[in-house]
PDB file as gemmi writes it, atoms N, CA and C in Angstrom:
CRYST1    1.000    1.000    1.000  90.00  90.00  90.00 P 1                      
ATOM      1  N   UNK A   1     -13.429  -4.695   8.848  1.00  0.00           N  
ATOM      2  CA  UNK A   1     -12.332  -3.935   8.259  1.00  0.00           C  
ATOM      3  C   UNK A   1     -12.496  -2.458   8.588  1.00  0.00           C  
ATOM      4  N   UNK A   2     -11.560  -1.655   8.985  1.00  0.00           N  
ATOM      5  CA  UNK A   2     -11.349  -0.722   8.988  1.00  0.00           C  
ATOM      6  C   UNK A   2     -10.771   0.046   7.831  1.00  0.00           C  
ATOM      7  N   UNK A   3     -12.497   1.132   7.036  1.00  0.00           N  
ATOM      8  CA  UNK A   3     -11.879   2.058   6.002  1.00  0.00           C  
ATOM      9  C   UNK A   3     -11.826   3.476   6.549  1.00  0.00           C  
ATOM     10  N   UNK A   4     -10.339   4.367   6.289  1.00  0.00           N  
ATOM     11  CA  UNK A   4     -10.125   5.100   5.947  1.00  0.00           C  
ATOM     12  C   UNK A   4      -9.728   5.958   4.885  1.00  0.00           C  
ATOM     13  N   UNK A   5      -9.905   7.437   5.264  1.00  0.00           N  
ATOM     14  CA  UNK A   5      -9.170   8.279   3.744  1.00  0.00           C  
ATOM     15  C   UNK A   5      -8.231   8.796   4.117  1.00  0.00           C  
ATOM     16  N   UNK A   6      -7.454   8.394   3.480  1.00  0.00           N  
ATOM     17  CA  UNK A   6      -5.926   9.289   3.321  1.00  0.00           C  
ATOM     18  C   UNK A   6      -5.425   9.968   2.397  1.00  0.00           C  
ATOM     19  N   UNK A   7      -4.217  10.709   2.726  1.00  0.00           N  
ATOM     20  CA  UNK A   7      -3.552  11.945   1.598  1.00  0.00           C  
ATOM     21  C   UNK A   7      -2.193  11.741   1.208  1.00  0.00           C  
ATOM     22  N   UNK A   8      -2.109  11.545  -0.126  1.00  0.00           N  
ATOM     23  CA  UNK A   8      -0.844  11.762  -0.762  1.00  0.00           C  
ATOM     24  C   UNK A   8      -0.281  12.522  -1.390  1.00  0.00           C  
ATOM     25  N   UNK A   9       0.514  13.433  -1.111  1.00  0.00           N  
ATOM     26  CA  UNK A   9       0.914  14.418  -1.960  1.00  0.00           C  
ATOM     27  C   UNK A   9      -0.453  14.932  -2.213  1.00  0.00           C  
ATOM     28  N   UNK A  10      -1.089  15.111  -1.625  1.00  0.00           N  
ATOM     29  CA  UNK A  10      -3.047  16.175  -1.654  1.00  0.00           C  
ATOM     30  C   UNK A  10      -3.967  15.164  -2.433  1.00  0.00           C  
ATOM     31  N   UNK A  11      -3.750  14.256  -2.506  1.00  0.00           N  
ATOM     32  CA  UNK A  11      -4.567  13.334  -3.444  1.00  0.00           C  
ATOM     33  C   UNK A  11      -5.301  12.186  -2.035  1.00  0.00           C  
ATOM     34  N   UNK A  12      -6.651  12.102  -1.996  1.00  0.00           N  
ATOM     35  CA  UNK A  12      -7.454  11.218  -1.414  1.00  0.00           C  
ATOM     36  C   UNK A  12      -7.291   9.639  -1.902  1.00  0.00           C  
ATOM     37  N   UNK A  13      -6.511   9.052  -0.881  1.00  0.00           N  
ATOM     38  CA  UNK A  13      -6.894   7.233  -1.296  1.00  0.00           C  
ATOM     39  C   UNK A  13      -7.671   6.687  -0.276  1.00  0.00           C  
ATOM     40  N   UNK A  14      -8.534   6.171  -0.578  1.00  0.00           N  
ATOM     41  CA  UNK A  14      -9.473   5.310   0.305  1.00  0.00           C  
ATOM     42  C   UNK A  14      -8.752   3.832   0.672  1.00  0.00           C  
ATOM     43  N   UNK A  15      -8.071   3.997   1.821  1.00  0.00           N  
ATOM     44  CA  UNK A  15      -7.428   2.890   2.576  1.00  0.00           C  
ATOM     45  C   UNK A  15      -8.369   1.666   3.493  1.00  0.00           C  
ATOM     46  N   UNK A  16      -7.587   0.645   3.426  1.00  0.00           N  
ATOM     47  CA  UNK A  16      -8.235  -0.142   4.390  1.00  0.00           C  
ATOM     48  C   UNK A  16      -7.007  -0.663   4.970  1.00  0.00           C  
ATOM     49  N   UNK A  17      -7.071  -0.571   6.485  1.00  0.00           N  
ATOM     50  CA  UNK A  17      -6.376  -0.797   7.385  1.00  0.00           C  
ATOM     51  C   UNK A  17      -6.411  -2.453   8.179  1.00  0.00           C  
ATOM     52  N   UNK A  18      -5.737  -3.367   8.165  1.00  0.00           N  
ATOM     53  CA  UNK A  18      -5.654  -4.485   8.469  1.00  0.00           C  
ATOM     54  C   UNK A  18      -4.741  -4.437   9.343  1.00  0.00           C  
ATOM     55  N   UNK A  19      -5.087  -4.235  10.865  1.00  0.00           N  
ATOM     56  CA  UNK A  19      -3.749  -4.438  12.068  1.00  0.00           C  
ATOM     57  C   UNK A  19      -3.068  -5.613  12.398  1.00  0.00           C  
ATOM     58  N   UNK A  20      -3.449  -6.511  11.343  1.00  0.00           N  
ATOM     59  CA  UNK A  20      -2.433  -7.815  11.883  1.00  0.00           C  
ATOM     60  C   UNK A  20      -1.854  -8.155  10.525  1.00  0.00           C  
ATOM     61  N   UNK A  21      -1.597  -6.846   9.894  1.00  0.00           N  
ATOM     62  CA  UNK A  21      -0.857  -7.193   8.592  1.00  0.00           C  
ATOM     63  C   UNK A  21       0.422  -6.692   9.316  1.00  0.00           C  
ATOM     64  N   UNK A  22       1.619  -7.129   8.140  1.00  0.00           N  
ATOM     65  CA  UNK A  22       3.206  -6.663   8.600  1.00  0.00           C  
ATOM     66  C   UNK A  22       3.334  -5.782   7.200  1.00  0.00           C  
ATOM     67  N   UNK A  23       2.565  -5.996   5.929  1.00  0.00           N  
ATOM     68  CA  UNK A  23       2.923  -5.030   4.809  1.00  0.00           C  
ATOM     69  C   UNK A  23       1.537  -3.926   4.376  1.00  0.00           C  
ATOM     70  N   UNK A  24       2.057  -3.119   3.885  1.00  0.00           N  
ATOM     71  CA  UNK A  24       1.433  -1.885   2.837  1.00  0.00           C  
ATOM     72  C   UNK A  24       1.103  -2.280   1.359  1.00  0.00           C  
ATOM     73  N   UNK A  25      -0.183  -2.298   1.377  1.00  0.00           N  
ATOM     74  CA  UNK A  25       0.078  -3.259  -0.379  1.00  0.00           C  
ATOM     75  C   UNK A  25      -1.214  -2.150  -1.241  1.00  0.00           C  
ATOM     76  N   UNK A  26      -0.767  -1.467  -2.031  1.00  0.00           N  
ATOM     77  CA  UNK A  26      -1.342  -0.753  -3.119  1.00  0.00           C  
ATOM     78  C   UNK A  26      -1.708  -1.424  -4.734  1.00  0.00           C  
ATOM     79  N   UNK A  27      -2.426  -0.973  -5.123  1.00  0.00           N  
ATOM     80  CA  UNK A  27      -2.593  -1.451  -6.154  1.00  0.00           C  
ATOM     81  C   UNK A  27      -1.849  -0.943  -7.466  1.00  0.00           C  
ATOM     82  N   UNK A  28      -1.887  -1.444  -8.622  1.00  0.00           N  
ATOM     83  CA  UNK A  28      -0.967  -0.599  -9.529  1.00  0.00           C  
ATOM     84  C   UNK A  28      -1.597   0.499 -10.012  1.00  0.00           C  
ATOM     85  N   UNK A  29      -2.837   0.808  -9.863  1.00  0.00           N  
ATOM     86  CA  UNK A  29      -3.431   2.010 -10.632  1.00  0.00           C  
ATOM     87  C   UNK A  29      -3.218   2.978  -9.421  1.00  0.00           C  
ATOM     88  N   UNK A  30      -3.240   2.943  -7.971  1.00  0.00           N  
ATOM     89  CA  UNK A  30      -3.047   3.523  -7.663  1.00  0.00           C  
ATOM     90  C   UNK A  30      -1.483   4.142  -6.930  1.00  0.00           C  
ATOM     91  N   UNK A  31      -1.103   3.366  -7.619  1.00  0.00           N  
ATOM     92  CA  UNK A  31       0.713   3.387  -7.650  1.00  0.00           C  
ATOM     93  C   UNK A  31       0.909   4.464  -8.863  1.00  0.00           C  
ATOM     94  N   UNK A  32       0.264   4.033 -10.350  1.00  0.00           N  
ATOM     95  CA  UNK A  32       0.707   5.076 -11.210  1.00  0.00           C  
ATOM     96  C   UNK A  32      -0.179   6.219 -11.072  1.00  0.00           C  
ATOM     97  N   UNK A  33      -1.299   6.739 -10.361  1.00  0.00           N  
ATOM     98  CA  UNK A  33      -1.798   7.823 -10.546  1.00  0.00           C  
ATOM     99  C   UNK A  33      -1.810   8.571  -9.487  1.00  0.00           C  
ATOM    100  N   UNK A  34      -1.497   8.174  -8.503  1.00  0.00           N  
ATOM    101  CA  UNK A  34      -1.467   8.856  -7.140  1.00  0.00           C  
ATOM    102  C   UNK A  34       0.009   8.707  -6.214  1.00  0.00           C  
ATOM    103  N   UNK A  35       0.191   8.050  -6.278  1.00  0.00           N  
ATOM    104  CA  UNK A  35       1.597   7.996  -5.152  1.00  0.00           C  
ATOM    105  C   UNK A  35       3.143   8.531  -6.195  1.00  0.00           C  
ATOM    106  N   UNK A  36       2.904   7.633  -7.879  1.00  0.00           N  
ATOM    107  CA  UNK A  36       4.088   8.431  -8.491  1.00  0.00           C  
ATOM    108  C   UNK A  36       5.377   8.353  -8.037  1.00  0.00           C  
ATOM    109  N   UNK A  37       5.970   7.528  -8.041  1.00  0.00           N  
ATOM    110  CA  UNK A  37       6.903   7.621  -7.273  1.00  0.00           C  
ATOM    111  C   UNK A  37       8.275   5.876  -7.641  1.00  0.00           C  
ATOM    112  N   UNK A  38       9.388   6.255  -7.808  1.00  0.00           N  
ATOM    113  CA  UNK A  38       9.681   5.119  -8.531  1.00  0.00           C  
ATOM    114  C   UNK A  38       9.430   3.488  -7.529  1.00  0.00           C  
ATOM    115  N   UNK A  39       9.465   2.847  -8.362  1.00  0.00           N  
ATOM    116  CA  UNK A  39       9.125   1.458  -8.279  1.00  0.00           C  
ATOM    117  C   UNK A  39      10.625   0.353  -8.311  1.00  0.00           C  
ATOM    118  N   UNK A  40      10.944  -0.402  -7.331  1.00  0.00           N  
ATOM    119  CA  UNK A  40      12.379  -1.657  -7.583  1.00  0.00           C  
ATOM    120  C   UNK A  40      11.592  -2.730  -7.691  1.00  0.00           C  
ATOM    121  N   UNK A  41      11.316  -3.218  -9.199  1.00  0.00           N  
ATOM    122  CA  UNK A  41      11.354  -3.747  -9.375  1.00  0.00           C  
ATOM    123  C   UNK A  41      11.987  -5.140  -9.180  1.00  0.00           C  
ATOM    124  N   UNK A  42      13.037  -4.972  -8.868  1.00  0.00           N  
ATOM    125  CA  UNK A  42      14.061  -6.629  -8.394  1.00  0.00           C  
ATOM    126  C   UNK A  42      13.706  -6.480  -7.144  1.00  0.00           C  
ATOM    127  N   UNK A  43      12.855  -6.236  -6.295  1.00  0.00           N  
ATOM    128  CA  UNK A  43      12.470  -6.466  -5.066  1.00  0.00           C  
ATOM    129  C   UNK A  43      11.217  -7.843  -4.781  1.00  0.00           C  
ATOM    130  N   UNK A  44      10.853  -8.558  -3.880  1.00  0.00           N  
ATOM    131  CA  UNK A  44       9.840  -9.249  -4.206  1.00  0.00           C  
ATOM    132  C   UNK A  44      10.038  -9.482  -2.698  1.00  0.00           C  
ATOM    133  N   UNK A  45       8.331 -10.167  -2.586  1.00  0.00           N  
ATOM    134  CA  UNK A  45       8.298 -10.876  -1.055  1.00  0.00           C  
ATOM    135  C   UNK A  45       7.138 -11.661  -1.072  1.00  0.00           C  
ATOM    136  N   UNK A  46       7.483 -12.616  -0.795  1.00  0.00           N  
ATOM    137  CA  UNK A  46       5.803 -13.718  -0.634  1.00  0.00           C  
ATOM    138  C   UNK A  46       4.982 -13.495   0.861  1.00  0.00           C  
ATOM    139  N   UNK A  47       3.681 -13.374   0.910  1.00  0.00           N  
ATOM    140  CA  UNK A  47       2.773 -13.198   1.649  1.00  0.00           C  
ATOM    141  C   UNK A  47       2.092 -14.268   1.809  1.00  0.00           C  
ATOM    142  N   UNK A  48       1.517 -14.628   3.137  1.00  0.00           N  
ATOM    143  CA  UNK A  48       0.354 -15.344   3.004  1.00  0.00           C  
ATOM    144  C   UNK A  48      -0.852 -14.885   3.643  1.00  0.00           C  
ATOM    145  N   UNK A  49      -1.973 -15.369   2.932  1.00  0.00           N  
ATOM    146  CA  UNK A  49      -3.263 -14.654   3.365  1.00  0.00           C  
ATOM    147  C   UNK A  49      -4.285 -15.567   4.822  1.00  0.00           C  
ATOM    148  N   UNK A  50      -5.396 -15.183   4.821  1.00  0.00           N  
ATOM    149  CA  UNK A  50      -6.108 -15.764   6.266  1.00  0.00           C  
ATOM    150  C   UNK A  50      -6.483 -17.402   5.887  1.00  0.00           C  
ATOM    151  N   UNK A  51      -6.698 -17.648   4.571  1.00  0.00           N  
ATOM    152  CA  UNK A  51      -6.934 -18.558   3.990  1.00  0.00           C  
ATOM    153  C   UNK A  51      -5.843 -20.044   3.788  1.00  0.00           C  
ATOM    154  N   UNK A  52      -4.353 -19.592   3.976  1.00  0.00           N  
ATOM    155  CA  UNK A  52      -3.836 -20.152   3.925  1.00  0.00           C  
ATOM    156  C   UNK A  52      -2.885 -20.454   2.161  1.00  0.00           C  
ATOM    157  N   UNK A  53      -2.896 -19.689   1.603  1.00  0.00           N  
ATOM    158  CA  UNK A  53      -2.573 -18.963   0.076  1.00  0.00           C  
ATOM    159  C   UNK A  53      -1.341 -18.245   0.013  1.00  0.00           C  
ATOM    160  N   UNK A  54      -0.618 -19.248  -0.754  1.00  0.00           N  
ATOM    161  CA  UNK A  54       0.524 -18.232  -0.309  1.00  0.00           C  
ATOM    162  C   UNK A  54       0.832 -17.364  -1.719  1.00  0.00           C  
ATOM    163  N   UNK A  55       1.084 -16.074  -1.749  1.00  0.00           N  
ATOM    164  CA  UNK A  55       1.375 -15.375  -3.039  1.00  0.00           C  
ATOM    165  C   UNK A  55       2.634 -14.437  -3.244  1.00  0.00           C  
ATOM    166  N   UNK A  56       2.853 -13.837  -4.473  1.00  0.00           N  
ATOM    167  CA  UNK A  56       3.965 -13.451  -4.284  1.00  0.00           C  
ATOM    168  C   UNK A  56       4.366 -12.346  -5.462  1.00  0.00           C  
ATOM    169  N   UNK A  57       4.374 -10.862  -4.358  1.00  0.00           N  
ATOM    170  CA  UNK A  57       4.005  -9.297  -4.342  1.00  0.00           C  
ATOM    171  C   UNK A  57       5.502  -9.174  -5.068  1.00  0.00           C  
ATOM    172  N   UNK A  58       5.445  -8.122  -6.422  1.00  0.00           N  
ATOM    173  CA  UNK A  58       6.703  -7.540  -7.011  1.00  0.00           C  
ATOM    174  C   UNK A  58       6.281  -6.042  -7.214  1.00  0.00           C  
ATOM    175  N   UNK A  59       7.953  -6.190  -6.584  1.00  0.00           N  
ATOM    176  CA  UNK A  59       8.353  -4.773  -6.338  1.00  0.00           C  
ATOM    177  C   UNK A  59       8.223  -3.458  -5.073  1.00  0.00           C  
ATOM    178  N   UNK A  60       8.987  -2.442  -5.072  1.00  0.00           N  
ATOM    179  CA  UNK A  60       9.327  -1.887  -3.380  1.00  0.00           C  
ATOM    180  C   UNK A  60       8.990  -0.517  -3.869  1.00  0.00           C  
ATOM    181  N   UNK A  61       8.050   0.275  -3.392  1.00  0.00           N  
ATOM    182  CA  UNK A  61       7.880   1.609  -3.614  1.00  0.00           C  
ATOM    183  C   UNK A  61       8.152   2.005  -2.443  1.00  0.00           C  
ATOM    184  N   UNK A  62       9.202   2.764  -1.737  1.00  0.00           N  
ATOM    185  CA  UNK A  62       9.885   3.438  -0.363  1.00  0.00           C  
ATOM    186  C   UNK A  62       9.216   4.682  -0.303  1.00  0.00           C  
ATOM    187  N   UNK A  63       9.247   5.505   0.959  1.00  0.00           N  
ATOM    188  CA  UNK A  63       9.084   7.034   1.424  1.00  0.00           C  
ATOM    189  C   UNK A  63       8.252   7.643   0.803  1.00  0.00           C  
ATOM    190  N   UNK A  64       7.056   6.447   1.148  1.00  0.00           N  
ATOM    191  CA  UNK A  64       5.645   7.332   0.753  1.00  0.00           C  
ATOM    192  C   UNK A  64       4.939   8.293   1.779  1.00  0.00           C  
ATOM    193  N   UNK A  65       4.876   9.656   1.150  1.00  0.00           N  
ATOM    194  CA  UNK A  65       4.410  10.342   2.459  1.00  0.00           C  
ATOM    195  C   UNK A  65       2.662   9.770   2.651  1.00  0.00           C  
ATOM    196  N   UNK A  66       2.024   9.409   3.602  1.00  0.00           N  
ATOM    197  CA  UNK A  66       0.472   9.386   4.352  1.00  0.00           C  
ATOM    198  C   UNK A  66       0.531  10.222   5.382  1.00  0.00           C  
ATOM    199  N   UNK A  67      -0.706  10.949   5.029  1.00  0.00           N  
ATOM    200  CA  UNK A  67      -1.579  11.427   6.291  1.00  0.00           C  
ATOM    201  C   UNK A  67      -2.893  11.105   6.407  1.00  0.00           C  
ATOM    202  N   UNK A  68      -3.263  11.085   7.928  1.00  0.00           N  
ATOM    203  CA  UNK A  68      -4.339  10.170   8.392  1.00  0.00           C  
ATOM    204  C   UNK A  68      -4.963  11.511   9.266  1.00  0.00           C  
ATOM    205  N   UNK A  69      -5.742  12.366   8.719  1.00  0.00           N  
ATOM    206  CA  UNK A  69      -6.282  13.153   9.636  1.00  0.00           C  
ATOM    207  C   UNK A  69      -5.330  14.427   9.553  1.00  0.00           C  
ATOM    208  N   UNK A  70      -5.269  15.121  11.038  1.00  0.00           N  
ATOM    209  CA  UNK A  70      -4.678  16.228  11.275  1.00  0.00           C  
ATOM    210  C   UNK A  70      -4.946  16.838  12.408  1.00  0.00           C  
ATOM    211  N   UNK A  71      -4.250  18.451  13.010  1.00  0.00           N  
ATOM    212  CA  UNK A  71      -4.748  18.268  14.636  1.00  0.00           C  
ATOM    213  C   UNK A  71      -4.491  20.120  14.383  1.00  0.00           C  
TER     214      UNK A  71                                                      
END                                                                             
């Protein structure tokens, strides 16, 4: 796995990067203390994992700013 740190709105999240994922998946603590930002609820999407598990993610948090570094 690939960990990185990233910036939100100046706040450090310690990311892990999975390149053969298709989604962004945060946790809720770091949904309410760092990113801030509203939540759609009536949104949903089922995932499945390497295992063969299928589960199923609520809700759409849009136009999150990340930065990965800098130049």
């Amino acid at each position: 796995l690939i960990k990185i740190a990233m910036c939100c709105d100046g706040q450090t999240i310690n990311a892990i990067i999975d390149t053969g994922s298709q989604l962004n998946i945060v946790n809720k603590h770091i949904w309410k203390t760092v990113i801030n930002r509203p939540i759609d609820i009536a949104k949903s999407i089922s995932m499945n994992d390497t295992n063969g598990g299928e589960g199923k993610l609520q809700g759409l948090v849009q136009n999150v700013p990340l930065d990965c570094g800098g130049a």
